[in-house]
N, C-alpha and C positions, 0 to 999 in steps of 0.2 A: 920725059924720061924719069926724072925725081917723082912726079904724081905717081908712076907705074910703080916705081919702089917702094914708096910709101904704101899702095894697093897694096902690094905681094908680102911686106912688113907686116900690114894688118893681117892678112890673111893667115898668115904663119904664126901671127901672136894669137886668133881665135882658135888654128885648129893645137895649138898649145895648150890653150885654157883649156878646150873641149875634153883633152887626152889626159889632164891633168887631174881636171875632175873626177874624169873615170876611173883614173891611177886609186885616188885620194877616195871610192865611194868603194873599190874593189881590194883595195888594199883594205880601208876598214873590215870588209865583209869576213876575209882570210884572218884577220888578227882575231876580230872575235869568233870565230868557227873555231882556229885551233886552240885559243885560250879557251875556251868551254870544254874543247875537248879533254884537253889536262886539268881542267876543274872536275868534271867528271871522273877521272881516271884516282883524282886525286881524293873522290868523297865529296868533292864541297858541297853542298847543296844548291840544287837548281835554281832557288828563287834568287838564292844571292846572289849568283852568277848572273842574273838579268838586272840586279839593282846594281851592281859593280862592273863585273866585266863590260859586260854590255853596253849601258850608259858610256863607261869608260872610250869604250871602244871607238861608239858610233861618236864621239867627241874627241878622237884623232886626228879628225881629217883639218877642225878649227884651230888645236894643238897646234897641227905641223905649220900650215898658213900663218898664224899669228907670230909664230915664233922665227920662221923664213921674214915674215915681214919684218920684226922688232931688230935681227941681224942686219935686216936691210936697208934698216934708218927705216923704213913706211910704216911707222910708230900709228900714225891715222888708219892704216888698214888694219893692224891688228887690233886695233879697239874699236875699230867700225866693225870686223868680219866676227868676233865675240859678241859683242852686242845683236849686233843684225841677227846671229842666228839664232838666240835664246828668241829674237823675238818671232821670229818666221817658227820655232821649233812650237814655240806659248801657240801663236794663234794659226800657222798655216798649217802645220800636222795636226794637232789639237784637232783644230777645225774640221779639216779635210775625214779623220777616222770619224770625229763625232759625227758628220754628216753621212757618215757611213755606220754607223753601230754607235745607239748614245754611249757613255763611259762612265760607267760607276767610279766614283771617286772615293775610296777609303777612307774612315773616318783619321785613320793613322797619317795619312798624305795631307789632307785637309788641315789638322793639328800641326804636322812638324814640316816634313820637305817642301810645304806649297810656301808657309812663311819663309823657309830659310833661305828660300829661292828669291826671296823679295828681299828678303836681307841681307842676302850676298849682293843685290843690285841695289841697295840701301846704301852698303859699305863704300863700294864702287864710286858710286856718286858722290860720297865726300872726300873721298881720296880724290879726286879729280878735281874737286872744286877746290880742294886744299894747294893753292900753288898750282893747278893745273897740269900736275905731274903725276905717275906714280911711280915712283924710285926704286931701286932695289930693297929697300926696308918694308916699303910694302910690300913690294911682289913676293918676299920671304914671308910676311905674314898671314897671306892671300895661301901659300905652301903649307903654311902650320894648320892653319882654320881646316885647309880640306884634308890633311892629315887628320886631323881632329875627326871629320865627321866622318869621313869613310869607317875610321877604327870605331866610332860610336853607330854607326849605321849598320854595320855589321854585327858589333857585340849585341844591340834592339832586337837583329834580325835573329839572330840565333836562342839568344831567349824566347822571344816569342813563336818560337819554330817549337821550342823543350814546353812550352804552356799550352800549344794548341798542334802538334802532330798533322801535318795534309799533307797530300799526295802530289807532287811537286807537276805541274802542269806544262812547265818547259820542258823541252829537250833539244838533246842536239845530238849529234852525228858521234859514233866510238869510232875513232882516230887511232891509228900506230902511235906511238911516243915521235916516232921520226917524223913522220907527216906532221903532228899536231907543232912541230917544233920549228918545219918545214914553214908549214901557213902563216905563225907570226911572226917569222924570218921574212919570208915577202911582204907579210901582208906592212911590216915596218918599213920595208923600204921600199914601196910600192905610195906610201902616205907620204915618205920625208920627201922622196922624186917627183912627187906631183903635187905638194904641198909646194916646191920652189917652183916648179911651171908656172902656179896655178898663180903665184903672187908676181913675179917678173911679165907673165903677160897680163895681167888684169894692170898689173902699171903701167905698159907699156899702152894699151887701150884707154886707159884713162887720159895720160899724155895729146893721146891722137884726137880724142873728141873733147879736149877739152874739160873733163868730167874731173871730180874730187875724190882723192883713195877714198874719200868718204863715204860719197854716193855706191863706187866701186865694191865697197866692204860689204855696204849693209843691204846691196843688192844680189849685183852676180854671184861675187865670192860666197857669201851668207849665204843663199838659195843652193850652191854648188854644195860646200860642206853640211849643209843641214840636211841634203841626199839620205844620207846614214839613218838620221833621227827618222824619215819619210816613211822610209821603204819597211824598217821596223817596229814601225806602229803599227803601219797601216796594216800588215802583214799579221800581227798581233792583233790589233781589230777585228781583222775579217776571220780571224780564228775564235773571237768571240774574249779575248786576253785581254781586255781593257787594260786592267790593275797593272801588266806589263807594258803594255803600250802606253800609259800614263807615267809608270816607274821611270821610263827610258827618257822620256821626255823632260820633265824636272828633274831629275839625276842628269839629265847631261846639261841642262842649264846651271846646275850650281856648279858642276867640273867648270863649264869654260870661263866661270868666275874667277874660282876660286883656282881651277890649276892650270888651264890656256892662261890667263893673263896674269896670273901668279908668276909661272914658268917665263913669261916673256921681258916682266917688266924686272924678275932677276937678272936675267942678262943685262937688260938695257933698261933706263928709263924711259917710260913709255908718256910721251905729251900727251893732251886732253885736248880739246879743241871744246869751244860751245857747243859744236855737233852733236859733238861725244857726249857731253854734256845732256843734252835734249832727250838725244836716243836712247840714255840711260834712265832718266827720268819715265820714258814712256813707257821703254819695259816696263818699270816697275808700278805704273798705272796699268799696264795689259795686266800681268801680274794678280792686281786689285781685282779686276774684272773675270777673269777666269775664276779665281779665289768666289770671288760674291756667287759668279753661275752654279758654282758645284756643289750649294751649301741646301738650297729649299727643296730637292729632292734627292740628294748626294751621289749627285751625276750630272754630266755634259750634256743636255739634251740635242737634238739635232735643232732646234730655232737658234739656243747659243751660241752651236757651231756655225752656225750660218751668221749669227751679228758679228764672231768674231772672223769668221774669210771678209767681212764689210769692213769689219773696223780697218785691219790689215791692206784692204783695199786704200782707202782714205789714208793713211798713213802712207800708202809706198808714193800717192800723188805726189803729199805733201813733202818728200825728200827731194822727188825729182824735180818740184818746181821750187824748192828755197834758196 
């Protein structure tokens, strides 16, 4: 009778994850849909709206997860499920579009966001190894840094928009005011309700097989929320958008830095573990290695994107058997 409950527990904690996820990949989709819409409505320009919003956006679902986990003491899933997904976002979207359409890499990406991307997981890793903590003092300074760059990312982009004038290649859908207000009214609480699913059952599943929020983070949960960063690449890819499908991807690896684990370790302090440790380190060797591919012809070619789904490969072994 107890094995039956425990069966029917699991089962109930999987189709929780499943619906969580969905919440958390659908709710992003609604937030950034009606946020563009009142970008647009508002004038912004398009491209910004794909280096901000967007990024932003598809980088709520790690947000809500890390933050449910840091309330929840599961301080290792939320610096496993931030980690885990910069690194699935670096080489398994990456990978996956380049294998589908090589990706021209800007000389302007290449120069600024691709480093700063490694130096937010630069930062990261000495805060971690400082005391093995990151405290509210950091997680505040983690909020200022990306304060910082967002308002410098924008004031770059809008200059250089006044020096070179183009025809802005995104778009998105004209939205009512009420609809467009409607979409990141759900699409927020569609992220925070399935952002707690998503972290209460991947605990509760951990528990049951024995497994580490760790494993848990930088797997299911990671692969679950990095959904967002997939589907808008890839989607961007196959429209031939690299420049946006690469924006989105390193834009949202510096957010879960600098404001997913900004945001959580304010609340709470958030513990390190060696883990933590490691998988921080590696990003920022993946990091090095996308960095190096996009330099000799200033693009992802598809053999790249192919060593990096390998590298990715050898890496998820080596979590599961440590």
């Amino acid at each position: 009778m107890a094995s039956l409950l425990s069966v029917n527990a699991l089962w109930q904690a999987a189709v929780w994850l499943v619906a969580g996820l969905f919440l958390l990949v659908k709710g992003a989709d609604l937030f950034v849909e009606g946020s563009a819409a009142i970008a647009k409505r508002l004038r912004v320009p398009m491209f910004i709206i794909g280096l901000t919003i967007v990024a932003m956006g598809t980088s709520l679902p790690e947000c809500s997860v890390s933050v449910t986990a840091a309330l929840a003491g599961n301080n290792e899933l939320a610096v496993a499920n931030a980690v885990g997904s910069n690194i699935i976002n670096l080489m398994v979207v990456c990978g996956v579009c380049g294998v589908m359409c090589p990706r021209t890499v800007q000389k302007g990406m290449r120069l600024r966001e691709f480093p700063i991307s490694a130096a937010a997981g630069a930062l990261l890793l000495v805060m971690g190894l400082t005391g093995m903590t990151v405290g509210r003092p950091e997680g505040i300074a983690l909020l200022v840094l990306f304060a910082v760059f967002c308002i410098w990312m924008v004031a770059s982009a809008m200059a250089e928009r006044k020096k070179h004038p183009v025809i802005d290649e995104f778009r998105c859908k004209s939205l009512p005011v009420w609809k467009s207000v409607l979409f990141i009214l759900l699409g927020s609480a569609a992220i925070i309700f399935g952002g707690d699913r998503v972290v209460d059952a991947a605990s509760f599943i951990a528990v049951k097989f024995g497994m580490s929020q760790n494993l848990v983070g930088l797997t299911i949960v990671a692969l679950g929320t990095s959904l967002p960063e997939l589907v808008t690449s890839a989607v961007a890819a196959k429209k031939g958008q690299a420049d946006m499908a690469m924006g989105n991807v390193v834009g949202s690896n510096i957010f879960n830095i600098l404001m997913v684990l900004g945001v959580s370790a304010a609340i709470t302090p958030v513990t390190f573990t060696m883990e933590n440790i490691v998988d921080t380190a590696v990003y920022i060797g993946f990091c090095a290695v996308v960095w190096a591919f996009s330099w000799p012809k200033k693009q992802i070619a598809r053999w790249a994107a192919a060593v990096m789904l390998v590298l990715y490969t050898g890496y998820l072994v080596y979590i599961c058997v440590r």
